[in-house]
N, C-alpha and C positions, 0 to 999 in steps of 0.2 A: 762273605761275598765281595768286600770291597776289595779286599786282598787278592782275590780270583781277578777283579775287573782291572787291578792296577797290572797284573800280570800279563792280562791280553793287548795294557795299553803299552807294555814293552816290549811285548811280541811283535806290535804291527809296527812297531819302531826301526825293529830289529829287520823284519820285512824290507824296507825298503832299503838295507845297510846290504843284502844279499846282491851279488851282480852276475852271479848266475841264471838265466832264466828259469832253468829247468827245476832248479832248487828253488828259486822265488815261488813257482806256480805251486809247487806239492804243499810248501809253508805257507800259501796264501787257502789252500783249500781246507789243510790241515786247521788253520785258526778259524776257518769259517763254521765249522764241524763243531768244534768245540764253543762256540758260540751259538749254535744251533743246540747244541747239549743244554746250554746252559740255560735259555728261554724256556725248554720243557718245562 
């Protein structure tokens, strides 16, 4: 699991490197999802 968390903490990294809107919102819902997985 720590491997999973250091993942998401490069993903939301990677989030704000995005300058497209359209593509920011789906990758901000998309890691929200997967964080929501991962609390079950």
């Amino acid at each position: 699991q720590a491997d999973a968390g250091r993942v998401m903490l490069k993903m939301e990294k990677q989030l704000a490197l995005i300058e497209d809107e359209t593509q920011a919102a789906v990758f901000s819902k998309t890691v929200k999802q997967i964080k929501q997985a991962y609390r079950q």
